[in-house]
N, C-alpha and C positions, 0 to 999 in steps of 0.2 A: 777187548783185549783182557785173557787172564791171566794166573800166575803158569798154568802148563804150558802152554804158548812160548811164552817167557823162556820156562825152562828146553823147552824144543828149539830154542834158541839158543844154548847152553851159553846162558847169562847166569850169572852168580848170583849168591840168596841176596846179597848185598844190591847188586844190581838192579835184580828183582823189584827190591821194597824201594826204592829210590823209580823206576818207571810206573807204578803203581799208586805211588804220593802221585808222581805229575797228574798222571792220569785221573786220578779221583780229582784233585785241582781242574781240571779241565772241565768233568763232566759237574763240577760245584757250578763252574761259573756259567755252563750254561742251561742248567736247571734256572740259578740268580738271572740270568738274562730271559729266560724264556717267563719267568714269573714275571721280573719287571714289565715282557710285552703285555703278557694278560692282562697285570694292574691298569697298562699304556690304554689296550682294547679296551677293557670296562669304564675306564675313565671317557675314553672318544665315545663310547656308545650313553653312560649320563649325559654328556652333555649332547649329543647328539638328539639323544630326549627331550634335553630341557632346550635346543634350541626349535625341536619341531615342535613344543610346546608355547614357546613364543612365539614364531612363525604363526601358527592359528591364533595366538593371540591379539597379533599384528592385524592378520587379516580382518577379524571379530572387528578389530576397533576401527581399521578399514572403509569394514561395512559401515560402521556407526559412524563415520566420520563421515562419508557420500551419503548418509540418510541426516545427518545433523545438516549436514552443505543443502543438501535440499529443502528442510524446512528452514532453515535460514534464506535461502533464496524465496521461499513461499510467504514468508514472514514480512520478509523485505516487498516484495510485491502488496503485499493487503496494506504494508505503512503506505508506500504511494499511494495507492486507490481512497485510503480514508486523509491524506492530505490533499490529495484534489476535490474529495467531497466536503473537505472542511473551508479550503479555498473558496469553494464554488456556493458555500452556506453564505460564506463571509460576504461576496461578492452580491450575491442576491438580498442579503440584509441593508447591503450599502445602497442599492439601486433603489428598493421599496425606500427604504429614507428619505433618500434624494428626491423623488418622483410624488411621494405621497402631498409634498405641497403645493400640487398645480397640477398632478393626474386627475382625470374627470374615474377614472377607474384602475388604481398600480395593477392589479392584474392585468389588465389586457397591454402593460408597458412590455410585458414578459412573453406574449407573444411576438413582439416586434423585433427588441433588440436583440442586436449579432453580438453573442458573448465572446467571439471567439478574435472581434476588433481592440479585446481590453489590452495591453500589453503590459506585461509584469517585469519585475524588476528581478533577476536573477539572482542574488546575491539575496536580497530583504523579503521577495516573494509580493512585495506592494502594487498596487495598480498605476501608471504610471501616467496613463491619457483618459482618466475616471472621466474629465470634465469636458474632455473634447467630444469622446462617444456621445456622452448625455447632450449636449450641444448639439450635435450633429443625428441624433435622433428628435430632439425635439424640433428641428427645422424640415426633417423629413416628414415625422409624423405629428404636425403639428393640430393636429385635429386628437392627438390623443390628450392634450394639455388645455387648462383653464390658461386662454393668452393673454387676460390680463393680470395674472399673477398670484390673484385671491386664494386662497388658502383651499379647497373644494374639503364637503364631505363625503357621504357616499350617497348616489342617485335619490336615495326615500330621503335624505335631509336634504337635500337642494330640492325635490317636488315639497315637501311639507314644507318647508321656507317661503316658496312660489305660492302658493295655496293660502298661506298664510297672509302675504302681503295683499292677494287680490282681497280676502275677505275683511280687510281694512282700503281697500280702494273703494270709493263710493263713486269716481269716477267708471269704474270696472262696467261696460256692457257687458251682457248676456242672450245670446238671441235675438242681438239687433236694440233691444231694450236698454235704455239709459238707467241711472247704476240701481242697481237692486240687491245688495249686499247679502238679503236670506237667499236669494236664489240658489237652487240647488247647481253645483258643478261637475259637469261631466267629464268625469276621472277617465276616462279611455279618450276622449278627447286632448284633454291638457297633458297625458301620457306622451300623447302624437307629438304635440307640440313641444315638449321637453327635448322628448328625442331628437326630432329634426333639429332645434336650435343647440344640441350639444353635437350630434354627428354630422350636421347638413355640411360641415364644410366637406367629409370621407366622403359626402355622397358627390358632389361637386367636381370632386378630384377623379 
């Protein structure tokens, strides 16, 4: 709308300037309204930014949050595995103890026993029937134990002990021969005889 318009209206000068304030007034405020949207637009579009900026950020840590859960899960797995091998140290240090005072040999106790008879205590992780197992293997395997309770060392100190005491027996035959102390002794002979008289009861059984 201008002022010739106006006047092809035959409105007065007066009139005129009075439709023309409005008018200007009109198109003020909606210049002021159409800036304020722009401000409104630029404003939703920063943050729009900064929230697709935190969105990947989200995501990023996300990632790292399922890659943290996972070595935590992996972490957690290897502490079990080195507390059942620390268990299972624990366990076998107690058995050799126990055993070493009337084993003719703790190794080969460790072929025998079923470790998986021990039953542990939940709550303290302790053995709970240590003494029954070991009971109950020494009456199964009793050919693996000195049965009358003597303390054993290991095979060459109980042969050298044996050896020992024949060459102070003057009673001792050799060969049918009544005692003759220098005689020489036949070490693969009294080997045999070791043997059988610690294993002869496994072979019996």
């Amino acid at each position: 709308m201008n002022r010739e318009t106006l006047k092809a209206l035959e409105l007065s000068d007066e009139q005129i300037e009075k439709v023309m304030a409005e008018n200007g007034k009109d198109i003020q405020d909606i210049k002021s309204q159409l800036s304020d949207k722009d401000t409104e637009i630029k404003s939703l579009e920063t943050e729009k930014e900064t929230l697709s900026k935190q969105i990947t950020t989200l995501e990023k840590k996300a990632n790292d949050y399922d890659k943290l859960e996972s070595t935590n899960k992996e972490l957690q797995e290897q502490i079990k595995d080195f507390e059942v091998q620390v268990a299972s140290n624990e366990l076998d240090k107690k058995i050799l103890k126990e055993v070493s005072k009337d084993a003719y040999d703790p190794d080969d106790v460790f072929l025998f026993i079923d470790k998986d008879k021990f039953n542990r205590d939940e709550e303290s992780g302790d053995i709970t029937n240590f003494n029954e197992v070991m009971n109950e293997l020494r009456e199964n395997k009793a050919y693996l134990f000195n049965s009358d309770g003597v303390i054993s060392g290991s095979k060459n100190e109980t042969f050298e002990k044996d050896e020992e005491v024949i060459s102070h027996n003057t009673d001792y035959k050799s060969g049918g021969q009544p005692g003759n102390p220098k005689q020489e002794i036949d070490h693969t002979k009294r080997g045999k005889e070791l043997a059988e008289s610690i294993y002869g009861k496994q072979k019996e059984e």
